[in-house]
Every structure is written in structure tokens, then in C-alpha cells.
CHARMM internal coordinates of N, CA and C (Angstrom, degrees):
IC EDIT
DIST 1 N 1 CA 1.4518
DIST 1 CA 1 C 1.5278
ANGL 1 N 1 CA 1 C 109.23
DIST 1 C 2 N 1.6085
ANGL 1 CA 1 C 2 N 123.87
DIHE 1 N 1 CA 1 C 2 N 137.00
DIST 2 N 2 CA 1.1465
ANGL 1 C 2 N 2 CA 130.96
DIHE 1 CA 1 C 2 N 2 CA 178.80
DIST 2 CA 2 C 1.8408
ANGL 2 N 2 CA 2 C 122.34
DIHE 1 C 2 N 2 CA 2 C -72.43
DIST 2 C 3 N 0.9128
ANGL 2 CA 2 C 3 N 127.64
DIHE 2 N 2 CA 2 C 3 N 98.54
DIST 3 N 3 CA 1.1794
ANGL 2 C 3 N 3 CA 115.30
DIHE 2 CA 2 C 3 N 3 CA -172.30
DIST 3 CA 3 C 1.5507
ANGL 3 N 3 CA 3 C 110.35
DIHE 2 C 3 N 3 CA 3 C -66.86
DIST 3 C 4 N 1.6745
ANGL 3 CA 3 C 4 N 120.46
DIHE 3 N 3 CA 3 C 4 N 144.51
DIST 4 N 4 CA 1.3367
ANGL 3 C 4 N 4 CA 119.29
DIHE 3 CA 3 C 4 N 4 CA -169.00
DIST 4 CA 4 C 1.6369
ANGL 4 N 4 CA 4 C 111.13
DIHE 3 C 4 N 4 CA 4 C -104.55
DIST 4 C 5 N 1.3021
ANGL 4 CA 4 C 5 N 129.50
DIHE 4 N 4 CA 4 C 5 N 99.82
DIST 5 N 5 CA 1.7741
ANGL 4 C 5 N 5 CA 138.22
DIHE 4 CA 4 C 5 N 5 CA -174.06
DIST 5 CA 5 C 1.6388
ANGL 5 N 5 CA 5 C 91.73
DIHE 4 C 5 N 5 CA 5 C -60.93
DIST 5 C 6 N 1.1702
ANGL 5 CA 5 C 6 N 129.06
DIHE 5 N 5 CA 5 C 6 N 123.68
DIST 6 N 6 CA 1.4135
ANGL 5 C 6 N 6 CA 98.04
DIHE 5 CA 5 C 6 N 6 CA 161.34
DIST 6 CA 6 C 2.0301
ANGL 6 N 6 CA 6 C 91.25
DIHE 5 C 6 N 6 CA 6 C -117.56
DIST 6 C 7 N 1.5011
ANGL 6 CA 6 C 7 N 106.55
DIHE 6 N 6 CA 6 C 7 N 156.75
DIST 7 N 7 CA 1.4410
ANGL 6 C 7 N 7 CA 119.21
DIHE 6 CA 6 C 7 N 7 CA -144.11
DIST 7 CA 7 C 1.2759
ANGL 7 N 7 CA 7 C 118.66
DIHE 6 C 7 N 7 CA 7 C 128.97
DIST 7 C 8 N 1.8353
ANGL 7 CA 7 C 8 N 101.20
DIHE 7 N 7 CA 7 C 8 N 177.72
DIST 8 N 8 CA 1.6609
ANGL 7 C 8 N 8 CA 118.45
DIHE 7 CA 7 C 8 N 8 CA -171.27
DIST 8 CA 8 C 1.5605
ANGL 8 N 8 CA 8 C 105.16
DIHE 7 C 8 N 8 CA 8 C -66.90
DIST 8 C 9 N 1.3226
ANGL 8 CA 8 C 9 N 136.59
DIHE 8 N 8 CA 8 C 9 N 136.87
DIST 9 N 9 CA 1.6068
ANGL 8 C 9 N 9 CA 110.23
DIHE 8 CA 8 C 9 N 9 CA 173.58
DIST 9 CA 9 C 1.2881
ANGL 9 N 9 CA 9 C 90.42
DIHE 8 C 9 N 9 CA 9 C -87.96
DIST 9 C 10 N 1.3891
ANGL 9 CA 9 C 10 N 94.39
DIHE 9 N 9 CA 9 C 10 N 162.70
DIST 10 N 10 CA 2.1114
ANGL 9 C 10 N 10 CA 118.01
DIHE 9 CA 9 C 10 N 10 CA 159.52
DIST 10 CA 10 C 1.4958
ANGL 10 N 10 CA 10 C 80.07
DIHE 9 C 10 N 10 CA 10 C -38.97
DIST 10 C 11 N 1.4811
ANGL 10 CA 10 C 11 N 91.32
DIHE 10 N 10 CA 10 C 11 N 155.11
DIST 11 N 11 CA 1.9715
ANGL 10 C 11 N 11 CA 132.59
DIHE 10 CA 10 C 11 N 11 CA 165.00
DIST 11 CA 11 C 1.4679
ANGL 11 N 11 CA 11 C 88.96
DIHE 10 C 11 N 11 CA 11 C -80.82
DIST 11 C 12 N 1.6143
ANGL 11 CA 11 C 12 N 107.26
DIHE 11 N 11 CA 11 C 12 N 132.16
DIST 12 N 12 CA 1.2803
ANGL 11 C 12 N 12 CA 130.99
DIHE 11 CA 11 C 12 N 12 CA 173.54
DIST 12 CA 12 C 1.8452
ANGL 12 N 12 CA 12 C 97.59
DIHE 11 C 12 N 12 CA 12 C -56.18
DIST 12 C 13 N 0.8822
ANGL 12 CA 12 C 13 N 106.74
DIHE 12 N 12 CA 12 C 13 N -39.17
DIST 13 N 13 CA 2.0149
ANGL 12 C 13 N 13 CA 113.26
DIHE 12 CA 12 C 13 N 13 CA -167.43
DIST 13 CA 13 C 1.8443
ANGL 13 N 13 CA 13 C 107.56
DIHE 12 C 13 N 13 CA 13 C -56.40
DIST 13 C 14 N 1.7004
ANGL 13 CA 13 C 14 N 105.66
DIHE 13 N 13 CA 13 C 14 N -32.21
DIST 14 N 14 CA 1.3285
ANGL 13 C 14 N 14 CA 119.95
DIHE 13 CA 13 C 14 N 14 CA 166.12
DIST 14 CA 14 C 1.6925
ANGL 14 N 14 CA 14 C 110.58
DIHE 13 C 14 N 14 CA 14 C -41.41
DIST 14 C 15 N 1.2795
ANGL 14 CA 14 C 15 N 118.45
DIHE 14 N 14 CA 14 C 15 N 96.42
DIST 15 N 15 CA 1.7534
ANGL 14 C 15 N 15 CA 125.67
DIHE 14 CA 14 C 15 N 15 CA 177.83
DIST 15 CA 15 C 1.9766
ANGL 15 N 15 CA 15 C 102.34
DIHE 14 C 15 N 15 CA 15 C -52.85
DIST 15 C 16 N 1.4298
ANGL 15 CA 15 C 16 N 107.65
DIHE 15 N 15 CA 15 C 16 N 150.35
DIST 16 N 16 CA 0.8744
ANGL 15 C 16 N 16 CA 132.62
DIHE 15 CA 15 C 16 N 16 CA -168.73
DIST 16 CA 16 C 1.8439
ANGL 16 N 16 CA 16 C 111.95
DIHE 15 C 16 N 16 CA 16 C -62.35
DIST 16 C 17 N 1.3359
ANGL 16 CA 16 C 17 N 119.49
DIHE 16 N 16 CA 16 C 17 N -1.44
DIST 17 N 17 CA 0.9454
ANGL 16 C 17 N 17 CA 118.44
DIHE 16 CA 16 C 17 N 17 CA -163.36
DIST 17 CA 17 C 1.5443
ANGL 17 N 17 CA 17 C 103.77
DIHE 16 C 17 N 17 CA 17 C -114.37
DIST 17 C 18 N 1.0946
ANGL 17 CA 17 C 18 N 87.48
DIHE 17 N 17 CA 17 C 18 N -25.85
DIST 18 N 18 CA 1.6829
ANGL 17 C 18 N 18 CA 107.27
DIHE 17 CA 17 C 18 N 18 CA 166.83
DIST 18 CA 18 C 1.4189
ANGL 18 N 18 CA 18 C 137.06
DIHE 17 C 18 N 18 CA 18 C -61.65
DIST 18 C 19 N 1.4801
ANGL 18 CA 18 C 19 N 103.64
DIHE 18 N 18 CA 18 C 19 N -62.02
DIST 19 N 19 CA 1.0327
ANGL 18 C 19 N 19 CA 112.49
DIHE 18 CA 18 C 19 N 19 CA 162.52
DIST 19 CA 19 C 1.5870
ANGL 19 N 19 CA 19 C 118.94
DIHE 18 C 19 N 19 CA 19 C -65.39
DIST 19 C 20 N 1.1431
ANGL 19 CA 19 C 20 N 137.96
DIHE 19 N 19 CA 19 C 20 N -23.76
DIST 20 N 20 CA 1.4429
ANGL 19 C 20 N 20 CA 137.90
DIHE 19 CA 19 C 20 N 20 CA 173.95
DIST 20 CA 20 C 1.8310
ANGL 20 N 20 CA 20 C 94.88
DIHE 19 C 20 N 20 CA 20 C -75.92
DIST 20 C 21 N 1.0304
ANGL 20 CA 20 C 21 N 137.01
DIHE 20 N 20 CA 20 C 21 N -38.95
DIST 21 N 21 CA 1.1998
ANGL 20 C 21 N 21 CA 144.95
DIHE 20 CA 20 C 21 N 21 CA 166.46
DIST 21 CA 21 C 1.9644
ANGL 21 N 21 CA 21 C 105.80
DIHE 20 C 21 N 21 CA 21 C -50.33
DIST 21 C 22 N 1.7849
ANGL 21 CA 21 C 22 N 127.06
DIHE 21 N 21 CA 21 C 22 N -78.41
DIST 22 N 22 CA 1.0583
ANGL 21 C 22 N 22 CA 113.72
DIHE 21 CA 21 C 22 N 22 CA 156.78
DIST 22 CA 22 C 1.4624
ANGL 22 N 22 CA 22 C 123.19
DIHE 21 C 22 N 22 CA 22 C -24.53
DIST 22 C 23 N 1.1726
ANGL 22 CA 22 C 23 N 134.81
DIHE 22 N 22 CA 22 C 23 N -74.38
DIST 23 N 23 CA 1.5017
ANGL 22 C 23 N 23 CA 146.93
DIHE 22 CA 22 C 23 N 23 CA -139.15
DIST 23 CA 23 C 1.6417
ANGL 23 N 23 CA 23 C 92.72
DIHE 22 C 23 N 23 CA 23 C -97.10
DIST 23 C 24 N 1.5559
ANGL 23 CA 23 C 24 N 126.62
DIHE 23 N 23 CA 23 C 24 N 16.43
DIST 24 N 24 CA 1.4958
ANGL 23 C 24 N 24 CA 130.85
DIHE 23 CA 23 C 24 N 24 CA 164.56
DIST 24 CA 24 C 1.9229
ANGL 24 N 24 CA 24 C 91.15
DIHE 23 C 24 N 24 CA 24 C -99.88
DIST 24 C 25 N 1.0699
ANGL 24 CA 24 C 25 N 98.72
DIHE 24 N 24 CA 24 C 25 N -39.85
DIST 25 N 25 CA 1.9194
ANGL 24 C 25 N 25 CA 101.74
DIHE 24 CA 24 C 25 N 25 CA -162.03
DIST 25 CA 25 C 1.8848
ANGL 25 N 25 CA 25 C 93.50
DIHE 24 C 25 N 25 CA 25 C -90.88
DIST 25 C 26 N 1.3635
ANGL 25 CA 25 C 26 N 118.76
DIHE 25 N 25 CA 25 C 26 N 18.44
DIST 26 N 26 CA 1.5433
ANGL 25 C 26 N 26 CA 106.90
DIHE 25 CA 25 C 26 N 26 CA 174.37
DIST 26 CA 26 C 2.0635
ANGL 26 N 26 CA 26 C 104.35
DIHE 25 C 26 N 26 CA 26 C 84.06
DIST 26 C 27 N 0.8066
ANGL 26 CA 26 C 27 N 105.51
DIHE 26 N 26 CA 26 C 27 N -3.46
DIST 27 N 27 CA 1.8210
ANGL 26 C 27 N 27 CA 97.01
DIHE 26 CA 26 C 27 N 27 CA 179.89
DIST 27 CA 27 C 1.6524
ANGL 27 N 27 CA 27 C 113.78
DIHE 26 C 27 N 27 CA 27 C -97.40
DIST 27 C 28 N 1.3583
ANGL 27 CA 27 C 28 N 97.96
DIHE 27 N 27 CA 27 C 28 N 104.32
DIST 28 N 28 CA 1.4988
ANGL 27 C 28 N 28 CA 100.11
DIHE 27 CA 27 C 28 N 28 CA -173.00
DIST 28 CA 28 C 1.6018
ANGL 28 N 28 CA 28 C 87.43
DIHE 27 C 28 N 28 CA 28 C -105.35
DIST 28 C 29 N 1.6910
ANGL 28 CA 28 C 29 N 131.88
DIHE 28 N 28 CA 28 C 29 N -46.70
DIST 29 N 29 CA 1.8148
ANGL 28 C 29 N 29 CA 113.32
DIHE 28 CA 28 C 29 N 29 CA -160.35
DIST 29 CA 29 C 1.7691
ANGL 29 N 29 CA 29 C 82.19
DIHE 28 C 29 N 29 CA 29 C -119.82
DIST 29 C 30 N 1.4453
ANGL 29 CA 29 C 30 N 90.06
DIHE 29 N 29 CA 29 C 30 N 165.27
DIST 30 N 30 CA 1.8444
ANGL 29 C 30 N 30 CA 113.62
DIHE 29 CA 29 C 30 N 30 CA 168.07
DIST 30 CA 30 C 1.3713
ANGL 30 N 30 CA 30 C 102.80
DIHE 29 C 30 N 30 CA 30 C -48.49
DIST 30 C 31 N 1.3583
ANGL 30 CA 30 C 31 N 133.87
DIHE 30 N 30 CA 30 C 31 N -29.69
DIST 31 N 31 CA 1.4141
ANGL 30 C 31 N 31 CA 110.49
DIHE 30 CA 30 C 31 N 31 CA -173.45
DIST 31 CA 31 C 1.6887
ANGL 31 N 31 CA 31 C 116.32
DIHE 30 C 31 N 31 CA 31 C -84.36
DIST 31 C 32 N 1.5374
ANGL 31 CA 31 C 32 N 99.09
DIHE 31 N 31 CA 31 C 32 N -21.34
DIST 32 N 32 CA 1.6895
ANGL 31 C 32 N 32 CA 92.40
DIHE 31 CA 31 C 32 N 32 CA 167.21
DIST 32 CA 32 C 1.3949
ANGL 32 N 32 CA 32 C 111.47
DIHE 31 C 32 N 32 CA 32 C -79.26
DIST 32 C 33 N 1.6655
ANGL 32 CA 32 C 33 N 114.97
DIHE 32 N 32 CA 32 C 33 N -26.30
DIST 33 N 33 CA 1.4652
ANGL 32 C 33 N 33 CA 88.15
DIHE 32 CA 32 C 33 N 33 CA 175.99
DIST 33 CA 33 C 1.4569
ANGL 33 N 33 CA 33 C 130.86
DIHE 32 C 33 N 33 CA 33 C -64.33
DIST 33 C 34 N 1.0579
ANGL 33 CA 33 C 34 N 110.78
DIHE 33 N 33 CA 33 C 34 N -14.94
DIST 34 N 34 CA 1.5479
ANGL 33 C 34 N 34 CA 132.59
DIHE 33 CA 33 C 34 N 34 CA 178.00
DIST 34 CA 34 C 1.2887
ANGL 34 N 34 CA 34 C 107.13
DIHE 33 C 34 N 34 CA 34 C -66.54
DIST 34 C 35 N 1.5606
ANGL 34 CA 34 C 35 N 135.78
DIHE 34 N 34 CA 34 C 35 N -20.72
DIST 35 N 35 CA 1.0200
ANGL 34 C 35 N 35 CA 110.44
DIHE 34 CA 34 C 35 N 35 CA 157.28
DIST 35 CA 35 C 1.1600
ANGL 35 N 35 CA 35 C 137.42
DIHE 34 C 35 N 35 CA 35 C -87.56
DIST 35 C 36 N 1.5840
ANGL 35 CA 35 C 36 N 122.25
DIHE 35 N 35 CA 35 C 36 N 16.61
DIST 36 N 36 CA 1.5951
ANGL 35 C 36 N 36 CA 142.39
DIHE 35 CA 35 C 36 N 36 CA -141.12
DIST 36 CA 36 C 1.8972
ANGL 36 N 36 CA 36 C 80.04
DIHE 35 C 36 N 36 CA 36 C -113.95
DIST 36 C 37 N 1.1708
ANGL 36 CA 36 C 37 N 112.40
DIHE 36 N 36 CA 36 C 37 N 163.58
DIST 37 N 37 CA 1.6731
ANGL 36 C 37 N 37 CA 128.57
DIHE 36 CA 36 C 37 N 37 CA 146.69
DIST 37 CA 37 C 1.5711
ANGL 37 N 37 CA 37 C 119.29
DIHE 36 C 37 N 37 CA 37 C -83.46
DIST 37 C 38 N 1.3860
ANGL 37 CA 37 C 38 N 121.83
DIHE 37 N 37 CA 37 C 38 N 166.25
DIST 38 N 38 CA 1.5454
ANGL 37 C 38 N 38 CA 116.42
DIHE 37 CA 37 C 38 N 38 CA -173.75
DIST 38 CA 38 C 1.0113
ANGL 38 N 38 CA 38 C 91.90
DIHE 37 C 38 N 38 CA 38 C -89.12
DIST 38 C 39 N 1.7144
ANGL 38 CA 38 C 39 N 139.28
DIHE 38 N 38 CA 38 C 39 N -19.74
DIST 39 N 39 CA 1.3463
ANGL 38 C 39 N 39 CA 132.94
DIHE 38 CA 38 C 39 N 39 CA -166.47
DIST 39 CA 39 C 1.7130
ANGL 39 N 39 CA 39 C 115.55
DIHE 38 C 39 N 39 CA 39 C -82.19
DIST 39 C 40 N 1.7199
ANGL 39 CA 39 C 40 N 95.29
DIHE 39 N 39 CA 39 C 40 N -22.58
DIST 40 N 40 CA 1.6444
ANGL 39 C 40 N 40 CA 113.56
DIHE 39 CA 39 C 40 N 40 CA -156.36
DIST 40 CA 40 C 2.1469
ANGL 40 N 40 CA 40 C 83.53
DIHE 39 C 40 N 40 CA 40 C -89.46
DIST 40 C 41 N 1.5493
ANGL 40 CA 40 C 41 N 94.42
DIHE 40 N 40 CA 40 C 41 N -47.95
DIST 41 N 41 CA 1.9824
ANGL 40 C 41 N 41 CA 77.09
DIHE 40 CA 40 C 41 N 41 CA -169.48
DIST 41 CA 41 C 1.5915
ANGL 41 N 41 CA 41 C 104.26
DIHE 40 C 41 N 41 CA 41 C -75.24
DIST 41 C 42 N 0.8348
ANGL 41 CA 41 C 42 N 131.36
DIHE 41 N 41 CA 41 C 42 N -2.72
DIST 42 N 42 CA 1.8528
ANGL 41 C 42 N 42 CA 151.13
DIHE 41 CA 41 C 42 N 42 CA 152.78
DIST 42 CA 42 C 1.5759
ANGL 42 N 42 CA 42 C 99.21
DIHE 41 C 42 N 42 CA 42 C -16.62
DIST 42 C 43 N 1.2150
ANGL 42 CA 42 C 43 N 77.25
DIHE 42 N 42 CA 42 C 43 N -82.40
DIST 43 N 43 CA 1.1866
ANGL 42 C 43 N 43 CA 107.91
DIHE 42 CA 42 C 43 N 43 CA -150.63
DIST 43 CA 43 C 1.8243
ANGL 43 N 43 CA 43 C 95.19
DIHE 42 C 43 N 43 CA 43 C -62.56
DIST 43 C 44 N 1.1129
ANGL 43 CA 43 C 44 N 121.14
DIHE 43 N 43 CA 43 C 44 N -34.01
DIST 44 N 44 CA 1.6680
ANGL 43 C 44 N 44 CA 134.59
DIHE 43 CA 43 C 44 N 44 CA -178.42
DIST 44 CA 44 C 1.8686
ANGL 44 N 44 CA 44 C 99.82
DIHE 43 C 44 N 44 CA 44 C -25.39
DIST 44 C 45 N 1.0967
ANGL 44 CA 44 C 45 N 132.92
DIHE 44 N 44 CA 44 C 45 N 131.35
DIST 45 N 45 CA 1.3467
ANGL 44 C 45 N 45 CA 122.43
DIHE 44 CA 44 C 45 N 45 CA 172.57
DIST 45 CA 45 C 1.5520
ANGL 45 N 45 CA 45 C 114.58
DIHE 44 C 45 N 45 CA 45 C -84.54
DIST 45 C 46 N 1.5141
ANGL 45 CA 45 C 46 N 123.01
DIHE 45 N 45 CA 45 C 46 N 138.20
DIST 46 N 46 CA 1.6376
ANGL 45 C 46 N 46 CA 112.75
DIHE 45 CA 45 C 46 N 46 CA -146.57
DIST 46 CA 46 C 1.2112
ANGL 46 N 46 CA 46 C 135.05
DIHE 45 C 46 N 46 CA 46 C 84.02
DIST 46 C 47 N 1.9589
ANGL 46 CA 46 C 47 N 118.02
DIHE 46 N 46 CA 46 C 47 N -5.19
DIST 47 N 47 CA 1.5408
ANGL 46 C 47 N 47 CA 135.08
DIHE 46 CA 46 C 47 N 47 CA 150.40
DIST 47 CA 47 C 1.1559
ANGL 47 N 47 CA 47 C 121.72
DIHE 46 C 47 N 47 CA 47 C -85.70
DIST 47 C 48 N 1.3736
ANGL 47 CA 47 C 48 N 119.61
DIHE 47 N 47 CA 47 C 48 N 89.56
DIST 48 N 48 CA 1.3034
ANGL 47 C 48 N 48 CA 89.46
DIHE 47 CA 47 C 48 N 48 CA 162.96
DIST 48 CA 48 C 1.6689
ANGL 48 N 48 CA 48 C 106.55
DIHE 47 C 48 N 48 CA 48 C -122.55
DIST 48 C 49 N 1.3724
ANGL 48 CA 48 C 49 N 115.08
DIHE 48 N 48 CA 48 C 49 N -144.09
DIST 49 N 49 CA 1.5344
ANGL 48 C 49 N 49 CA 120.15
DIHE 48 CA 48 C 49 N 49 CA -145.91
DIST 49 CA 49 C 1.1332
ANGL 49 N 49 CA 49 C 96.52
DIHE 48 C 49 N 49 CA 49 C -73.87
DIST 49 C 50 N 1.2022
ANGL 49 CA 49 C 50 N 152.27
DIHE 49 N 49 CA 49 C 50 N -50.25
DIST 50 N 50 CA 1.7240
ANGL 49 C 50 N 50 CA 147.36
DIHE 49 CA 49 C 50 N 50 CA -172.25
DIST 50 CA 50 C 1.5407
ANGL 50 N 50 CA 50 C 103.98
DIHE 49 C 50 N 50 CA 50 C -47.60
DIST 50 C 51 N 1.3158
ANGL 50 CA 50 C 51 N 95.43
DIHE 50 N 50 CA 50 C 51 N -57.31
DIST 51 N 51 CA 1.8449
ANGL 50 C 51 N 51 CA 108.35
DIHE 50 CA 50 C 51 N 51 CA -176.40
DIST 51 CA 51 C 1.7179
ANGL 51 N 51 CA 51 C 93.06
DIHE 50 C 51 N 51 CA 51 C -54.92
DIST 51 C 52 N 1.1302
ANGL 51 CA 51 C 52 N 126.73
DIHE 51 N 51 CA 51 C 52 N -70.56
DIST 52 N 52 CA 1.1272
ANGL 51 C 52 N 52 CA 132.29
DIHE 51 CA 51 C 52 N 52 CA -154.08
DIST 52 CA 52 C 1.7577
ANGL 52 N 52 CA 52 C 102.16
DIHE 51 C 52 N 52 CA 52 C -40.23
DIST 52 C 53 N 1.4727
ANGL 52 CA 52 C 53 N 106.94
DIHE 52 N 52 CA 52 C 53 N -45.46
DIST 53 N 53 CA 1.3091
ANGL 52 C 53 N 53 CA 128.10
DIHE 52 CA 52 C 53 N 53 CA -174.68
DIST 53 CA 53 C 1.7025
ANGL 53 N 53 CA 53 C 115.39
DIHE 52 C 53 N 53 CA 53 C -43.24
DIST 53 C 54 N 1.6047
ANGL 53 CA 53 C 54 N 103.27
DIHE 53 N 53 CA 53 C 54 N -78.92
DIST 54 N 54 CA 1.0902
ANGL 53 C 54 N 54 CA 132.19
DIHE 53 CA 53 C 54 N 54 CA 123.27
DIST 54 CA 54 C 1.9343
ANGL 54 N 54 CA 54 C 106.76
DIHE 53 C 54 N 54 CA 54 C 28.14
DIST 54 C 55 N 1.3052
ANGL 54 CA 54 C 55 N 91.11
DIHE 54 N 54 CA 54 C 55 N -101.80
DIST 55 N 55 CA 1.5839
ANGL 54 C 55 N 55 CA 127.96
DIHE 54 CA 54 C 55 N 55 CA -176.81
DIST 55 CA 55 C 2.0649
ANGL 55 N 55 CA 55 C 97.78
DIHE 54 C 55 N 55 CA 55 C -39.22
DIST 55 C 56 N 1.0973
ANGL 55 CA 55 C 56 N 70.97
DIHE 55 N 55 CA 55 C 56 N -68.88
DIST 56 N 56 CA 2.1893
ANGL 55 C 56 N 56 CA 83.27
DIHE 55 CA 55 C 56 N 56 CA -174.89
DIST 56 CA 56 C 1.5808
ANGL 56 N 56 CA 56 C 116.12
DIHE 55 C 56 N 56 CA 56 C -56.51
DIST 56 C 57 N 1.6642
ANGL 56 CA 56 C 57 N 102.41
DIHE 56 N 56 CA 56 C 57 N -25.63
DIST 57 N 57 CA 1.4305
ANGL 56 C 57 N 57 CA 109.70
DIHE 56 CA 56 C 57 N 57 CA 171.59
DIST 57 CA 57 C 1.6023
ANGL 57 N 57 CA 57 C 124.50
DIHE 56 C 57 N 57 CA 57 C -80.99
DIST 57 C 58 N 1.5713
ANGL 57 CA 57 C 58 N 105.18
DIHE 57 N 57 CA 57 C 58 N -36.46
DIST 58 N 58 CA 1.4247
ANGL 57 C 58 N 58 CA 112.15
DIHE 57 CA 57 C 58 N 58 CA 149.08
DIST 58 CA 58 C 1.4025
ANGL 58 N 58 CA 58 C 128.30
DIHE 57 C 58 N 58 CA 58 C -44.05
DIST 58 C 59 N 1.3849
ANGL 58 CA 58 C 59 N 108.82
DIHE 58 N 58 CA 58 C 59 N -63.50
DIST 59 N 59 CA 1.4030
ANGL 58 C 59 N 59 CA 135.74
DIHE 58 CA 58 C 59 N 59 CA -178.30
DIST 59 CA 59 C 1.7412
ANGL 59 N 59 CA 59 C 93.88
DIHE 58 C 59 N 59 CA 59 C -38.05
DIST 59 C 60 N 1.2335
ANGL 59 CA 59 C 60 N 123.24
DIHE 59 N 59 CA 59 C 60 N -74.38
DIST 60 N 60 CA 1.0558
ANGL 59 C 60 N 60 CA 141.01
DIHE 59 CA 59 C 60 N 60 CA -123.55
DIST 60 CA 60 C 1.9813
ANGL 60 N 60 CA 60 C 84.77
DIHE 59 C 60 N 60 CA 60 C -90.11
DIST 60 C 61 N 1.2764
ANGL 60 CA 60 C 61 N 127.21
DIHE 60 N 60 CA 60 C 61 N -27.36
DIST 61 N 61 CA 1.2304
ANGL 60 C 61 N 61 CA 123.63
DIHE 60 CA 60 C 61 N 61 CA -164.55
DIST 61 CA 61 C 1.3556
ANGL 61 N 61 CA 61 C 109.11
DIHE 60 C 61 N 61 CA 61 C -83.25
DIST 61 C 62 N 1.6530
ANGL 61 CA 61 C 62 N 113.95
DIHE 61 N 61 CA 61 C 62 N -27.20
DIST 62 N 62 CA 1.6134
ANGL 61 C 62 N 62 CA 114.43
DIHE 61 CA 61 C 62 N 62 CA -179.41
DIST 62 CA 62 C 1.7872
ANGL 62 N 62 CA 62 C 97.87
DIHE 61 C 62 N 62 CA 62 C -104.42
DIST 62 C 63 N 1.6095
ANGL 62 CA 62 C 63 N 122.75
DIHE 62 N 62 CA 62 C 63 N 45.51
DIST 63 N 63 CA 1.0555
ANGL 62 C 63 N 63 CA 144.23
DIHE 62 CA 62 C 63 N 63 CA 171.35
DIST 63 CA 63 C 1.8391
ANGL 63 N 63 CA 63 C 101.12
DIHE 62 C 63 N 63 CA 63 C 38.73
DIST 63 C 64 N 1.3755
ANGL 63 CA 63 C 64 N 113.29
DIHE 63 N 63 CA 63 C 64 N 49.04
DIST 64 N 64 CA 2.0731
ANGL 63 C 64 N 64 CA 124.68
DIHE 63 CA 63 C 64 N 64 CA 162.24
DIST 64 CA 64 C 1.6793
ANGL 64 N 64 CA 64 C 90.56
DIHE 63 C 64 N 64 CA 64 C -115.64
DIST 64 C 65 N 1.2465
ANGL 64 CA 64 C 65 N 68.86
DIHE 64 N 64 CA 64 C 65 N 175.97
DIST 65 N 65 CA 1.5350
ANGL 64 C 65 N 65 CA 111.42
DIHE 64 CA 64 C 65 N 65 CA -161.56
DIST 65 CA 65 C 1.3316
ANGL 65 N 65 CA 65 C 120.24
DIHE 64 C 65 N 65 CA 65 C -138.41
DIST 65 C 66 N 1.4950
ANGL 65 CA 65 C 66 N 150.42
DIHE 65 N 65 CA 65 C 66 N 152.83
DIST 66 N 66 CA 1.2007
ANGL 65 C 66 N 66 CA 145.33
DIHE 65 CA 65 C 66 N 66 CA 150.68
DIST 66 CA 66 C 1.4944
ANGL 66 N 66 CA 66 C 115.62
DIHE 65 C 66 N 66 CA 66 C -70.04
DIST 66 C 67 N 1.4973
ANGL 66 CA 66 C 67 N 125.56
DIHE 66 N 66 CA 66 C 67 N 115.06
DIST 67 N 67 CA 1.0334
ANGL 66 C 67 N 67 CA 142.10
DIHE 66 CA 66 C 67 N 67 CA -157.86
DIST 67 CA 67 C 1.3630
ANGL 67 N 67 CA 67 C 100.72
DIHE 66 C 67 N 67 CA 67 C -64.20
DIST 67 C 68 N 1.8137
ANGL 67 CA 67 C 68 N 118.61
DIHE 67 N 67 CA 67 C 68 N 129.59
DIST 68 N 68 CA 1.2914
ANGL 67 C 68 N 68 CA 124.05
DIHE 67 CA 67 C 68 N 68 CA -152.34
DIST 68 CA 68 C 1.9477
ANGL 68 N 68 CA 68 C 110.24
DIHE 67 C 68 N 68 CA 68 C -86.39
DIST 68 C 69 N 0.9777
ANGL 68 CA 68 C 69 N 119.97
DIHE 68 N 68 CA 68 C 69 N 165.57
DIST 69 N 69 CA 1.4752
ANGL 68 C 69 N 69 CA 130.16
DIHE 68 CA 68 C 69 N 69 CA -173.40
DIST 69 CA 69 C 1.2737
ANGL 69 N 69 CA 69 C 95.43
DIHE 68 C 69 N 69 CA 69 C -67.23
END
COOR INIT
IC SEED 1 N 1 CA 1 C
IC BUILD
């Protein structure tokens, strides 16, 4: 059975390694990533700085944020 995210999806630009990385830790749309830290999806194996980039530029366009320390 398909489970249904309802929300922003990940930015297509998000590399493939990434998103299998998100959607291991539960983050299928921008609004769950918003509940993550930049340090906590950091650390995600398959994040690194482009993605991260990426991520904050999304974040930042449907006015979220990475949930602060």
C-alpha cells in the first residue's frame, strides 16, 4: 500500500541519494523537514552541502525553516 505525504514535495534538484537518505529518517515534504535541525539532516548520510543548499532554498521559498538548536 502507498502511503499518502500530503505537503511541499522535496525539490526535484535534491540528488537521488538524498532523498532515499530523507525518506529513511521519515521526510517525505518540506514541512517535515522543518521539523529536523540543519545540523541533525547534516549529519544524514547522502547530505551534503549542495543538497543542504538546495533544502534551505526550498525551505525558505514556502516561508520554513530548519528547526533551530
Amino acid at each position: 500500500m502507498t502511503e499518502l505525504h500530503t505537503g511541499t514535495p522535496l525539490p526535484q534538484k535534491v540528488s537521488k541519494p538524498a532523498v532515499r537518505a530523507l525518506h529513511q529518517h521519515g521526510i517525505f515534504t518540506l514541512e517535515q523537514l522543518a521539523t529536523k535541525s540543519f545540523k541533525e539532516v547534516q549529519a544524514y548520510h547522502g547530505v551534503g552541502p549542495k543538497v543542504l543548499r538546495v533544502l534551505e532554498e526550498a525551505l525558505s521559498a514556502k516561508g520554513l525553516s530548519f528547526l533551530t538548536d
